[in-house]
C-alpha positions in Angstrom: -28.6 -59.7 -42.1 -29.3 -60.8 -39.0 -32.9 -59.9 -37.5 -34.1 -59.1 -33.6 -36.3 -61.8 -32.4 -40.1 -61.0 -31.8 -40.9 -59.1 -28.8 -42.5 -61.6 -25.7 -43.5 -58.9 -22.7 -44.5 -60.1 -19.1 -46.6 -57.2 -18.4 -46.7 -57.2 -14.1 -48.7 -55.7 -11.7 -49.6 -55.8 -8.1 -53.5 -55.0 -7.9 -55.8 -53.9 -4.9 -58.8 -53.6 -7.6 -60.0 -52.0 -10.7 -59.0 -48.4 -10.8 -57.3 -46.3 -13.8 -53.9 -48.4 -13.5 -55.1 -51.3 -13.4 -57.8 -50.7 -16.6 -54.8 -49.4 -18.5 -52.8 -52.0 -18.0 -55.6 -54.8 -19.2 -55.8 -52.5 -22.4 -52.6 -52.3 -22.9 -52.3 -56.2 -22.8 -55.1 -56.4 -25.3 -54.0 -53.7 -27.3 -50.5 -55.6 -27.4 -51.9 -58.8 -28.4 -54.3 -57.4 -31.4 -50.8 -56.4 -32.9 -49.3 -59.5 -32.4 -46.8 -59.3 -29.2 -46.7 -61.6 -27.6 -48.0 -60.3 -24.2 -48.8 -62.0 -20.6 -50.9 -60.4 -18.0 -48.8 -61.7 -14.2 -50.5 -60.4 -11.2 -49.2 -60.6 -7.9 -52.2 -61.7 -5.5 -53.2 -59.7 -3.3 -52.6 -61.3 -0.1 -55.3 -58.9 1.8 -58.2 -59.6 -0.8 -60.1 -62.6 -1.6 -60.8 -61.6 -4.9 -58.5 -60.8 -7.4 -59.8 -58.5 -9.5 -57.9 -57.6 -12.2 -56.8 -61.6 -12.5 -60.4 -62.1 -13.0 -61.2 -59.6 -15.4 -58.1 -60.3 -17.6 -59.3 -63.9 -17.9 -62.9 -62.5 -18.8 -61.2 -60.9 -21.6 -59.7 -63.7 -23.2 -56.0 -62.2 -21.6 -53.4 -65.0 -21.5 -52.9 -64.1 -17.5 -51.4 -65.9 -14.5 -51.4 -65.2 -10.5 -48.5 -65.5 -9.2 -48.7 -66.5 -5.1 -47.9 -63.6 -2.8 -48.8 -64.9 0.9 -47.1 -61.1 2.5 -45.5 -58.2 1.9 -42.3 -60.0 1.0 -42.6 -63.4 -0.3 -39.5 -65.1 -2.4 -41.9 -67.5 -3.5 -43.2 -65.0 -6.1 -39.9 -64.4 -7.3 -39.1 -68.0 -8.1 -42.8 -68.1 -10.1 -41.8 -64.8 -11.6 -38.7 -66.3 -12.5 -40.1 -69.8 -13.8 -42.9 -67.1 -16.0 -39.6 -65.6 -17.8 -38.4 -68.8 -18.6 -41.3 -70.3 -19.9 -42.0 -68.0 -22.4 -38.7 -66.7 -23.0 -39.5 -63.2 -22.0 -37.3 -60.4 -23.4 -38.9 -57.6 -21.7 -40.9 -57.8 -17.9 -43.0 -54.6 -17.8 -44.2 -53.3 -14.4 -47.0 -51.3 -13.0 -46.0 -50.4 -9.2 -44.1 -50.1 -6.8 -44.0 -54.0 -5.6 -43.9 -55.1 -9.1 -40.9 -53.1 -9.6 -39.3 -54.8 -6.6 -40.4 -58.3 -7.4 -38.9 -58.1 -10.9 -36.1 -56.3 -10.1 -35.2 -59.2 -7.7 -36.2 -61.5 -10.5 -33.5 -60.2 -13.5 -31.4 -60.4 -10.8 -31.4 -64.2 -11.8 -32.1 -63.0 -15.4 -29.7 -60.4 -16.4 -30.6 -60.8 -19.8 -34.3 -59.2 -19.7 -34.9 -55.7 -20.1 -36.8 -54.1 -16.9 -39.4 -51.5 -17.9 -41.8 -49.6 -15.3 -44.5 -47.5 -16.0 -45.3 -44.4 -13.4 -49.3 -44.3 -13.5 -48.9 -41.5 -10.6 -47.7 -41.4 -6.6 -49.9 -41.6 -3.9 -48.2 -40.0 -1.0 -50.6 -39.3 1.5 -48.9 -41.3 4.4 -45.5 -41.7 5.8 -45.7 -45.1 4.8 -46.6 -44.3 1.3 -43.8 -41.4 1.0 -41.6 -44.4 2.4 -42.1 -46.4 -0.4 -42.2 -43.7 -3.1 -38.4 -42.8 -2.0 -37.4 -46.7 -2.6 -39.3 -47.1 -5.7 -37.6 -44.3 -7.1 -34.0 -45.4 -6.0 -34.9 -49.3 -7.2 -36.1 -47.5 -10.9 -32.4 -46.2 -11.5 -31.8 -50.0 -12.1 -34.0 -50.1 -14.9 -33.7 -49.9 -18.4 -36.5 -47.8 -19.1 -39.2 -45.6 -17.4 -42.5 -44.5 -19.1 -44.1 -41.8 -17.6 -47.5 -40.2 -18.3 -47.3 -36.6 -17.2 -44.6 -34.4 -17.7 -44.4 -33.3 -14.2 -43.1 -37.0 -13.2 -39.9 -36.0 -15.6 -38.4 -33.7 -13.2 -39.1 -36.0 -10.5 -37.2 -38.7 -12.1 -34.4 -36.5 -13.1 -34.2 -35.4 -9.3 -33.9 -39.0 -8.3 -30.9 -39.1 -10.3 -32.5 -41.1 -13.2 -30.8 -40.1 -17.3 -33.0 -38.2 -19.4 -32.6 -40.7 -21.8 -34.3 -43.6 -20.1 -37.0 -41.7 -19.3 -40.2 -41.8 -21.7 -43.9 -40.2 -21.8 -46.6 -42.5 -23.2 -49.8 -41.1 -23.0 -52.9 -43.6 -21.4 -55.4 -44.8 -24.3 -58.7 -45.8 -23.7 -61.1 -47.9 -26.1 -64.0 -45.7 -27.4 -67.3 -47.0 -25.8 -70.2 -48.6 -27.4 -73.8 -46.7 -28.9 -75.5 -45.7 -26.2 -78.7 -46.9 -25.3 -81.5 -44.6 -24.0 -80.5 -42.6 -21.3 -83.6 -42.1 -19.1 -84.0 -46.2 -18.8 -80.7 -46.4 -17.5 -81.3 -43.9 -14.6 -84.2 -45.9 -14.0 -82.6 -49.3 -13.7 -79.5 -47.8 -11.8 -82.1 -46.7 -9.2 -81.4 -43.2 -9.8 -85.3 -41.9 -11.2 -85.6 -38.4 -12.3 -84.2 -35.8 -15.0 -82.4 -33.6 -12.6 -79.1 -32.8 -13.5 -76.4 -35.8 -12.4 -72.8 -35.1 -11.3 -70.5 -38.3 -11.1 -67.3 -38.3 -9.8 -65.3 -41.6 -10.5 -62.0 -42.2 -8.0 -60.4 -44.2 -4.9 -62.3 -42.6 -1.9 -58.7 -41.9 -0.6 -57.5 -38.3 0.9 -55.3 -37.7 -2.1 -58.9 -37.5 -4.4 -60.4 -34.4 -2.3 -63.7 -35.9 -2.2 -64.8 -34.2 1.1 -64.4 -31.1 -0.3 -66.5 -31.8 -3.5 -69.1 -33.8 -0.8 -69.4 -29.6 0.8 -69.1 -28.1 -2.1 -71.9 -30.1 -4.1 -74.2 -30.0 -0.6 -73.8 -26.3 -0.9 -73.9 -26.2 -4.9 -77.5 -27.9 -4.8 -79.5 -25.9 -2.1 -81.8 -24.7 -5.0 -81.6 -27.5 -7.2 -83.2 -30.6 -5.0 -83.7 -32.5 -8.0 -79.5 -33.0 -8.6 -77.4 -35.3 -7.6 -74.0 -36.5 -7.2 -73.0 -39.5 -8.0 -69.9 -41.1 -6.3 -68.6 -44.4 -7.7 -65.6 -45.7 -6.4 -64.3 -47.4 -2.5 -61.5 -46.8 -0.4 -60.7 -46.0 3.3 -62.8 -42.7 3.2 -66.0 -44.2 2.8 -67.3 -44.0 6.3 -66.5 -40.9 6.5 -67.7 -39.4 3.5 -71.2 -40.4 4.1 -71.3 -39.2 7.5 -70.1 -35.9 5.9 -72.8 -36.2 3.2 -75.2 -36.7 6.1 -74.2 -33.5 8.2 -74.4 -31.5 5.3 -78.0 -31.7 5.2 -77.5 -33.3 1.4 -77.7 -37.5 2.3 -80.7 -37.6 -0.1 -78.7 -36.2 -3.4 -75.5 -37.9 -2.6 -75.7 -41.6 -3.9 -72.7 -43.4 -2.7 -72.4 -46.4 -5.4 -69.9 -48.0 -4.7 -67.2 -50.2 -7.3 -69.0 -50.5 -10.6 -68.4 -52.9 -13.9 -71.0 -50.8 -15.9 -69.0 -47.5 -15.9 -70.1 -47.1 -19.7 -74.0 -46.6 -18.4 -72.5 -44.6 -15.9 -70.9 -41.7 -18.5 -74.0 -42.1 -20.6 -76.3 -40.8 -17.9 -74.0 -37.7 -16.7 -74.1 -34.2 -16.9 -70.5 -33.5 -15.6 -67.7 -36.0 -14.1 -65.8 -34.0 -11.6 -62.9 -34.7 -10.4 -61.1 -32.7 -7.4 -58.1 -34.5 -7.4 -54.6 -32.6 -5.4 -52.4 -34.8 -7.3 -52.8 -37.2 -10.8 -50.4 -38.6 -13.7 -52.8 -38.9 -16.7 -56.3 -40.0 -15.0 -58.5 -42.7 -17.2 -61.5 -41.4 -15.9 -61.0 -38.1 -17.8 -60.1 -39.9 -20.9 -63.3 -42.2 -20.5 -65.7 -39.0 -19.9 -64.9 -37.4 -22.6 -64.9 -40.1 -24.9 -68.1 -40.2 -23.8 -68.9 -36.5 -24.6 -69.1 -35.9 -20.8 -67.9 -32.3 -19.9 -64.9 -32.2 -17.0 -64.6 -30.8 -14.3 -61.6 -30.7 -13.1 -58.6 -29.6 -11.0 -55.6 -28.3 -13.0 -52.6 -31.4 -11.4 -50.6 -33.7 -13.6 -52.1 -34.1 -17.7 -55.4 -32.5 -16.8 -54.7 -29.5 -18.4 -53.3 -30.9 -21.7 -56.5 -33.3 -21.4 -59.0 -30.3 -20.9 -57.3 -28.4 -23.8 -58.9 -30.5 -26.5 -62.5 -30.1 -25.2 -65.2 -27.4 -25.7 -66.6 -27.8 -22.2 -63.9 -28.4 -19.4 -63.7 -26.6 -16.6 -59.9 -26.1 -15.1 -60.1 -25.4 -11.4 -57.1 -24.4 -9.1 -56.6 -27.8 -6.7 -57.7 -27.1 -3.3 -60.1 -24.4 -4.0 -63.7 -25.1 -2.7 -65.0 -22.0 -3.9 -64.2 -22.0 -7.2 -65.2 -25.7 -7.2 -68.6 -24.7 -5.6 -69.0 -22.2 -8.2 -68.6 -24.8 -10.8 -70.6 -27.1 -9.8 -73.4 -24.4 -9.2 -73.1 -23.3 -12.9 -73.2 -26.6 -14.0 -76.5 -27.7 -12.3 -77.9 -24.5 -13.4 -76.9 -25.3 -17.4 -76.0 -28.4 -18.0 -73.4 -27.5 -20.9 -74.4 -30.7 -22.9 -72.5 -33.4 -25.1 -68.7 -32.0 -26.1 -68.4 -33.4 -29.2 -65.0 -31.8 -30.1 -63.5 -34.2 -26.4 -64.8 -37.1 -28.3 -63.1 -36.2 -31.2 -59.6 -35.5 -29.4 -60.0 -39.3 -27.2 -60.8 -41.5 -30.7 -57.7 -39.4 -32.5 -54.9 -39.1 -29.6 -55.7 -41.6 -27.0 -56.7 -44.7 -28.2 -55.4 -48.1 -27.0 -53.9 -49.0 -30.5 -51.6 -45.4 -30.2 -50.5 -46.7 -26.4 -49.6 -50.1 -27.6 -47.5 -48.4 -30.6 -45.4 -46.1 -28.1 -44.8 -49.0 -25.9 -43.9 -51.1 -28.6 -41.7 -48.8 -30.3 -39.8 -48.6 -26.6 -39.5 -52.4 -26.3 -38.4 -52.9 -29.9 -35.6 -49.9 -29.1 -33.9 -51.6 -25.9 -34.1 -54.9 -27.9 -32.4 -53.6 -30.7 -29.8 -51.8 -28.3 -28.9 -55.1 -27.1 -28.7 -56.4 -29.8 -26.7 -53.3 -31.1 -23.8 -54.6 -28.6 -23.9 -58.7 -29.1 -23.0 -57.6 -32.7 -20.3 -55.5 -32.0 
């Protein structure tokens, strides 16, 4: 009987830095690789950066990954590399990660007919005209491919109002890796430069509009009146910066807002907070929920995308309404007051539905499907 050959994915993605997409796709590389795929991390450089930093953290992880030249917004020389990539390796599936991925390799199995196109939604960001403009072609581009893995349910109806079948369309859940012993928590404050016992608030994002962090800025600022000793930590860049801190500073609350900036020690980070909060008006499955409460770290959180589903399997989340800066104020006001402690039973729920090794299952059971439909139809 004749047998499929073994799975080789390019797994593809167009990076502006380490956020939840891009950490999910280097697990799922690894995750791939531990059971054998064979699996390629491509990136697309990013023309506007001088780093490349998920390139650069792939290779510190021992990923086989290449960087493909991008020198614009449209550059065919990144198809021909994609191209010569597919080739080399004799890839069977090319797996992609946005919306300029989707585009490149679309344009690329053009050439290639015989490699099965596979995009994963990790969430829209549609807070421009621009942005909304490129939403609106990704989603007419994805009706070319074979298969579509979503991570909230919401995206379903989305797709299916693009004109996409049911049938190519798939939810895999994000996994994370569970983190590490954790070392004593008041010498980490300390050598973070963040002194004192007073209760600690982090919120983890993209300081974009589509994150709502000047509303959690106010709403902290207004939270902490009587508690002078807390303090929120914001870790994360993006195009709000600026602006966020000049809010922090007419709030009256500059001293208990630490603005930190991109980190690579987010694990020290969870281990020292009380609460991650997250005011987000629109998310897919978001890692930094996953990665707080595989930390024990209560949520909370506003009620968009997998957020609720997430929050379900903790002791301690809080669901807010998105938008609402009073009930967010209350929240945070509660929290700083009692500090709920560690959730164990989040912890729990992360190490038995959301690791890396059940993500790189689903996806492989999804590549191993449209390889075995193809070769379904060179047998008959």
């Amino acid at each position: 009987m004749a047998t499929c050959k073994p799975v080789t994915v390019l797994q593809l993605r167009s990076s502006a830095g380490m956020y939840g997409a891009d950490r999910v796709v280097l697990a799922l590389d690894g995750a791939l690789r531990h059971e054998g795929v064979q699996s390629t991390l491509l990136c697309i450089r990013n023309y506007l950066l001088d780093a490349q930093p998920l390139h650069q953290a792939a290779v510190a992880a021992g990923s086989e990954a290449m960087l493909l030249p991008c020198r614009g917004r449209i550059d065919m020389r990144t198809v021909d590399a994609l191209v010569t990539q597919v080739d080399a390796r004799d890839a069977g599936v090319l797996h992609v990660h946005d919306y300029k991925s989707a585009f490149y390799a679309w344009l690329a199995t053009r050439r290639r007919p015989g490699v099965k196109l596979v995009a994963t939604l990790h969430g829209w960001v549609e807070s421009s005209r621009a942005l909304r403009l490129y939403t609106t072609l990704e989603l007419a581009l994805l009706r070319r491919f074979d298969a579509l893995a979503v991570v909230s349910r919401p995206q379903v109806g989305r797709l299916l109002r693009a004109g996409i079948p049911r049938a190519r369309i798939h939810q895999v859940d994000n996994g994370i890796a569970m983190p590490s012993p954790a070392p004593e928590r008041a010498g980490l404050r300390s050598r973070l430069g963040l002194a004192g016992s007073g209760p600690m608030v982090v919120a983890v994002a993209r300081l974009s509009p589509e994150k709502n962090l000047a509303q959690l800025v106010s709403a902290f600022a207004a939270a902490s009146v009587a508690s002078p000793h807390a303090r929120l930590l914001v870790v994360g860049d993006g195009p709000n910066r600026d602006a966020l801190q000049a809010l922090a500073g007419a709030s009256g609350a500059a001293e208990r807002i630490v603005f930190a900036g991109r980190r690579d020690d987010m694990d020290d980070i969870y281990r020292i907070a009380d609460a991650l909060v997250l005011p987000s008006l629109s998310e897919g499955m978001p890692l930094v929920v996953l990665e707080a409460m595989s930390h024990g770290v209560p949520v909370i959180a506003t009620a968009v995308g997998e957020v609720p589903r997430l929050l379900a399997g903790t002791t301690h989340g809080v669901l807010l309404p998105p938008g609402d800066g009073g009930r967010l104020q209350a929240a945070l006001r509660q929290m700083i007051a009692r500090p709920p402690g560690h959730d164990a039973r989040a912890v729990d729920t992360v190490r038995t539905c959301y690791s890396t090794a059940a993500m790189a299952a689903r996806y492989l059971d999804l590549y191993r499907l449209l390889q075995a439909r193809d070769h379904g139809r060179k047998s008959a």
